[in-house]
BAVEX-569951 format. One line per field, with one value per residue (C-alpha): x, z, y. Coordinates in steps of 0.1 Angstrom, whole numbers, plus 2048, in hexadecimal, padded with zeros to 3 digits. Each point is the difference from the previous one (the first is absolute). Last residue first. Example, Ala and Ser with C-alpha at 12.3 -4.5 7.8 and 13.67 -1.06 7.14 Angstrom:
X: (889; 7F2)
Z: (847; 807)
Y: (7F5; 7DE)
***
This chain:
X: (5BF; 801; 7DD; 802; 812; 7E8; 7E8; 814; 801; 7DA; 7FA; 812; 7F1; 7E1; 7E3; 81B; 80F; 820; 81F; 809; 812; 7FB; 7ED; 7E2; 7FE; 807; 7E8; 7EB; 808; 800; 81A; 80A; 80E; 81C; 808; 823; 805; 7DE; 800; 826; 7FB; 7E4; 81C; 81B; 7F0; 7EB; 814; 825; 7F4; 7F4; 820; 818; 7EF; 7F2; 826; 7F6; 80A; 7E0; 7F7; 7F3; 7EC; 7DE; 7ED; 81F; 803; 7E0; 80C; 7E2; 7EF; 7DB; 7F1; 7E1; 7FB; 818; 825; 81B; 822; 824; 823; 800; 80F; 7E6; 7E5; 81B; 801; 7DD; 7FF; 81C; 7E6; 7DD; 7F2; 7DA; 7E5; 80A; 823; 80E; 828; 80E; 829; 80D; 81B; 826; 7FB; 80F; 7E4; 7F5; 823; 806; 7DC; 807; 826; 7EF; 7EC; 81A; 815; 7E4; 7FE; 824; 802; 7E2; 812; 81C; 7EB; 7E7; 7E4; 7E0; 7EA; 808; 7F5; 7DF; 7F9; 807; 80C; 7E9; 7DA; 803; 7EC; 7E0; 7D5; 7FF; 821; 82D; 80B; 823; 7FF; 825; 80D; 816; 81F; 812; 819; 7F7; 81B; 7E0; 7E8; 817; 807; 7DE; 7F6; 81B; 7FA; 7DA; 80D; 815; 7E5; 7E5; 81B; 803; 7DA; 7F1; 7DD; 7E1; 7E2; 7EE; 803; 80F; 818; 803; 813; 7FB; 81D; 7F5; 81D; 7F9; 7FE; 7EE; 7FA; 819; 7EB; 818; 7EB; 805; 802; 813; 7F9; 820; 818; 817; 7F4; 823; 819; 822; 815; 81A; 7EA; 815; 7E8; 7E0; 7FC; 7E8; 7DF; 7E2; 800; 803; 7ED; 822; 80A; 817; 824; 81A; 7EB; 7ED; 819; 80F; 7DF; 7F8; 828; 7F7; 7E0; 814; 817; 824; 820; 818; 806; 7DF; 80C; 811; 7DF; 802; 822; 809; 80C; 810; 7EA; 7DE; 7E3; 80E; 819; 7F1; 7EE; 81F; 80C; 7EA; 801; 825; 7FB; 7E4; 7E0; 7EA; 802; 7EC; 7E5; 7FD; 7FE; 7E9; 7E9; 7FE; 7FA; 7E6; 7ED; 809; 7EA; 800; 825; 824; 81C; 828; 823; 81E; 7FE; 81F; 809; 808; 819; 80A; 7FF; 7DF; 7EE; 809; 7F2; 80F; 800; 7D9; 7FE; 81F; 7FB; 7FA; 7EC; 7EE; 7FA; 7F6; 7E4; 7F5; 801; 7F0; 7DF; 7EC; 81F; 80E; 823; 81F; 823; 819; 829; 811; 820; 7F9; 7D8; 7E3; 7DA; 7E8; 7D9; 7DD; 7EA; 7D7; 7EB; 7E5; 7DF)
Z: (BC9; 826; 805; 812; 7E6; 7E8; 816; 7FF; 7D7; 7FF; 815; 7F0; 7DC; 80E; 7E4; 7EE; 7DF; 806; 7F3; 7EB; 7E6; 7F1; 7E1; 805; 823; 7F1; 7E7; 81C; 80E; 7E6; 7E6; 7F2; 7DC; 7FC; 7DA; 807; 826; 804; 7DE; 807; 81F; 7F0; 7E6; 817; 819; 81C; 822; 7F0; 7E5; 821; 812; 7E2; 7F7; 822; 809; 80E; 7DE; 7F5; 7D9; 7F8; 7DE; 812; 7F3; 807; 822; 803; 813; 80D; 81A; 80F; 820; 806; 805; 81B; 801; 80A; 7F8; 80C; 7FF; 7FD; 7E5; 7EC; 812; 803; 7D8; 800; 812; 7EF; 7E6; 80A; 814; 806; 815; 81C; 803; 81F; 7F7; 815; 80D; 80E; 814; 7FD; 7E8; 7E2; 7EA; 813; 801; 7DA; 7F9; 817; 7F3; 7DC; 80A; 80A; 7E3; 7E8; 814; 7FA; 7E1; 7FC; 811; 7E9; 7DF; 80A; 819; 800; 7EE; 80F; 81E; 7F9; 7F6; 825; 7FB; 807; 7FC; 81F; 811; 7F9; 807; 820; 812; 7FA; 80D; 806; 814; 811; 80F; 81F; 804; 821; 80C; 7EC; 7E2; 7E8; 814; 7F8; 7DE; 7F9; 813; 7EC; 7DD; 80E; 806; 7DF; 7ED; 80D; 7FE; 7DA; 7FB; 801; 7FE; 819; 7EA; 825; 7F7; 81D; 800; 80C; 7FF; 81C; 80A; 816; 818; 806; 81B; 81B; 7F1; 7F9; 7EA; 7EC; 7EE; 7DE; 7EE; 820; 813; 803; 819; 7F4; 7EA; 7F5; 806; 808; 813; 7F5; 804; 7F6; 7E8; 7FC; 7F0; 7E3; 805; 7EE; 821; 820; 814; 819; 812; 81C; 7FB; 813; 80F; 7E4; 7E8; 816; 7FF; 7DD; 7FC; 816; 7E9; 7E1; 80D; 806; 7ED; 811; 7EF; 809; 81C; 7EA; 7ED; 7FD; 7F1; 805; 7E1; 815; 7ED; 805; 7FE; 7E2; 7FB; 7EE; 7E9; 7F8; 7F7; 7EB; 7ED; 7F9; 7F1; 7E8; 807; 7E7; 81F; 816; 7E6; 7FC; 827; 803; 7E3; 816; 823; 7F6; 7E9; 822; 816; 822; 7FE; 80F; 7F8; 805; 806; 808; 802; 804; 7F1; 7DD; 7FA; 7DC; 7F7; 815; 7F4; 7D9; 806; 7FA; 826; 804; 824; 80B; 824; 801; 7E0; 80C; 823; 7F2; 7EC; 81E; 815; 7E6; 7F5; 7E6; 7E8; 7E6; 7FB; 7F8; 803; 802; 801; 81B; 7F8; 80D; 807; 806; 801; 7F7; 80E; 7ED; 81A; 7FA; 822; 804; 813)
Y: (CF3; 7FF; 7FF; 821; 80F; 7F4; 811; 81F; 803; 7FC; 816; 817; 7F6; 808; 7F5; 7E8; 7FB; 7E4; 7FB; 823; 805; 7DF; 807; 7F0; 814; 821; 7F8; 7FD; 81B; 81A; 807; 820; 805; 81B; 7F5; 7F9; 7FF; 7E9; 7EE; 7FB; 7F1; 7E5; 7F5; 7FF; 7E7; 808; 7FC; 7FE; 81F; 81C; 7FC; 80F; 81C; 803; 805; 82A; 80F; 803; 809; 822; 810; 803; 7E8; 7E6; 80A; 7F0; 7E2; 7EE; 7F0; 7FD; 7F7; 800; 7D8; 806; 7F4; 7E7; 807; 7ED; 805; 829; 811; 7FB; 814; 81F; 7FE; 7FE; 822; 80C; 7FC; 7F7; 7EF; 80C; 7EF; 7EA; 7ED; 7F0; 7FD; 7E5; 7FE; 7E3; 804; 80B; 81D; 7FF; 805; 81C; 811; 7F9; 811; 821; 802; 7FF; 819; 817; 7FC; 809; 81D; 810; 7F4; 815; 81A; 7FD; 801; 81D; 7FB; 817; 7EB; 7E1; 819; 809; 7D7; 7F6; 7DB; 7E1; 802; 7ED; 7E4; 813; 7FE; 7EB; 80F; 7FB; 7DF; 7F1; 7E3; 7F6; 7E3; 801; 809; 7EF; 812; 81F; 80E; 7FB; 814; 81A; 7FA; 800; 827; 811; 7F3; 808; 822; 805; 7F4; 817; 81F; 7F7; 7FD; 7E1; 80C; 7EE; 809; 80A; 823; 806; 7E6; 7DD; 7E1; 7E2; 7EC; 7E7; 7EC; 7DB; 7E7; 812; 822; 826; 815; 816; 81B; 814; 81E; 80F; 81E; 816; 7FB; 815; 819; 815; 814; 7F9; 813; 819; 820; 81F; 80F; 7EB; 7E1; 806; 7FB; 7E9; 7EF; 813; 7E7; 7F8; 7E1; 801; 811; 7EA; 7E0; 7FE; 7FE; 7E2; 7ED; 804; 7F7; 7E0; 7F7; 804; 7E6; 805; 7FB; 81D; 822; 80D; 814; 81A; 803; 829; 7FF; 81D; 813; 81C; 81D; 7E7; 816; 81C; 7E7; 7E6; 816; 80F; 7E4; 7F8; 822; 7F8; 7DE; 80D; 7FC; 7E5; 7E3; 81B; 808; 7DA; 7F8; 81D; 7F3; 7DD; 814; 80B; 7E9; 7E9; 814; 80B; 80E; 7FD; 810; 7F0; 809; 7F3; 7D8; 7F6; 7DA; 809; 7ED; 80A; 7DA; 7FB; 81B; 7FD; 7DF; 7DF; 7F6; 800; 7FC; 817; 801; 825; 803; 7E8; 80E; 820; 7F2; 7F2; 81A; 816; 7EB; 812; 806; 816; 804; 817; 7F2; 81C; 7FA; 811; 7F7; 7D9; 7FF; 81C; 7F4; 812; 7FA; 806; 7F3; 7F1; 805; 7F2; 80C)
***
C-alpha cells in the first residue's frame, strides 16, 4: 500500500512550512538543498523536518494538509511539540546530497519499515514511518544489450501516480549514472501503455501539490529525454495522457495495431503539464495536436503512423525493438 506524508518543516525563527507529499525523503532533500530557491522554503531555510503523518490515502492526507495550513501559529506549534518538544530534526542524516535509494537504505537501517499507514506518528517516536520497500508499479529487466522497463499495476491500466513517477524518476537516473547505459524499452501489457495520471488523486490535489506533481513529471520526461542511450517506447492498447506524455518523451515509438492515443484531459476540464504540450506539435504538427488537447480526439495506429508518432505498427513491438537492436539499427 502507499503511503502519502503531510510533513512541517521549521526554518530561521521557527518559521512553518506545511506540505503534502508521497515521497518524504525526497521531498525532504529538496527542501534541504534548496531546489527551488524562490520558495518561501528555501528563503526561510526550512531545512528541519519536525513533524510529519502519514496515511493510505492521498484524499487523506490532502484535507489534513489544508486543515493543518488553516491552524493558527500557536496551535502549530503545539502540534510540533506534543511529539517533537526539542524540534529534532528527525532527517538530521539527510543533510548531505544523496540518492533516494541511499536514504531508503539509511531509513531502513534505523527504524525498518512499518504498515501503520493511515496513522498518526505516535507519541515520542522520532523515526520515520513509512512503506519502504513497497511493491513497485513497475519492473526493471536487466538483458544483453538493453534494459526493459515494463509498467504495471493491479489493475493492469498502469497509472502514473505521484509515487509511480517518483520511482521510475528514481529507477532512470540510475541506469543513467551506469558505466555504460544501455538503451531502454519502456512497455506497459497487451491491452494499456498507461492511462497516465491517477484521476482520484488529480482530484484530491490543491494548487501547491499540483505544482508539486506537475514538477515531478516533468523531472520523469526531462530524465528520459536526457538519457545517454536510446530510449524506445513499445506501445499496445491505450496511451493516454501522462501516459502519452511518457510515450513522447522517449526518442523513439513503435506500436501495436491496438494501440490507441489521446489526450482527454480536455473532456475532463485538465491540460498536462508533463511537456506533451510541447512534444506532441514537433511530431504531428500544431494543427493535429490541437485536435487532440483541444477537442480530446484519439488516434489509432495507423493514424498514428501517418502522422509520425510512431515509426513502425508491429505485432510485438518488443521484438521488434530488440531485433533492430540486433541489426544494429
Amino acid at each position: 500500500m502507499k503511503s502519502y506524508f503531510v510533513y512541517i518543516m521549521a526554518g530561521i525563527r521557527r518559521s512553518i512550512y506545511i506540505g503534502f507529499t508521497g515521497r518524504l525523503e525526497v521531498r525532504v532533500k529538496q527542501h534541504k538543498v534548496g531546489e527551488y530557491p524562490d520558495s518561501f522554503s528555501a528563503k526561510y531555510h526550512c531545512h528541519k523536518l519536525v513533524y510529519y503523518e502519514v496515511y493510505s490515502s492521498p484524499h487523506s492526507a490532502l484535507a489534513r494538509e489544508t486543515e493543518l495550513k488553516g491552524w493558527t501559529r500557536e496551535k502549530k506549534i503545539a502540534l510540533i511539540e506534543s511529539t517533537n518538544p526539542k524540534w529534532l530534526d528527525l532527517a538530521v542524516d539527510w543533510g548531505r546530497i544523496m540518492s533516494a535509494h541511499e536514504m531508503r537504505r539509511m531509513i531502513l537501517r534505523r527504524v525498518g519499515s512499518d504498515s501503520s499507514s493511515g496513522s498518526r506518528p505516535p507519541q515520542n517516536d522520532m523515526g520515520l514511518r513509512t512503506n519502504i520497500g513497497q511493491q513497485l508499479s513497475f519492473e526493471v529487466q536487466q538483458e544483453q544489450g538493453f534494459t526493459l522497463v515494463r509498467l504495471r499495476s493491479v489493475d493492469k491500466t498502469n497509472r502514473l501516480t505521484f509515487a509511480t513517477v517518483c520511482e521510475l524518476n528514481h529507477a532512470v537516473e540510475t541506469l543513467a549514472r551506469a558505466t555504460h547505459p544501455k538503451p531502454l524499452i519502456i512497455t506497459g501489457n497487451a491491452q494499456f501503455f498507461s492511462v497516465g495520471a491517477d484521476l482520484n488523486e488529480i482530484a484530491a490535489l490543491n494548487a501547491p501539490s499540483a505544482f508539486e506533481f506537475a514538477r515531478a513529471g516533468q523531472k520523469l520526461m526531462r530524465a528520459i529525454a536526457e538519457y545517454p542511450a536510446t530510449v524506445f517506447a513499445a506501445i499496445e492498447g491505450h496511451c493516454m495522457g501522462g501516459g502519452l506524455d511518457l510515450a513522447l518523451a522517449c526518442h523513439r515509438r513503435v506500436c501495436g495495431p491496438n494501440a490507441s492515443f489521446g489526450h482527454r484531459g480536455a473532456a475532463l476540464g485538465l491540460m498536462t503539464g508533463w511537456g506533451g504540450t510541447q512534444r506532441l506539435p514537433r511530431l504531428v504538427g500544431k494543427g493535429r495536436a490541437m485536435q487532440m488537447f483541444v477537442a480530446a480526439e484519439k488516434m489509432n495506429a495507423q493514424q498514428a503512423l501517418a502522422a509520425g508518432l510512431v515509426e513502425a505498427v508491429v505485432d510485438d513491438p518488443v521484438t521488434f525493438i530488440t531485433d533492430m537492436f540486433r541489426a544494429g539499427l
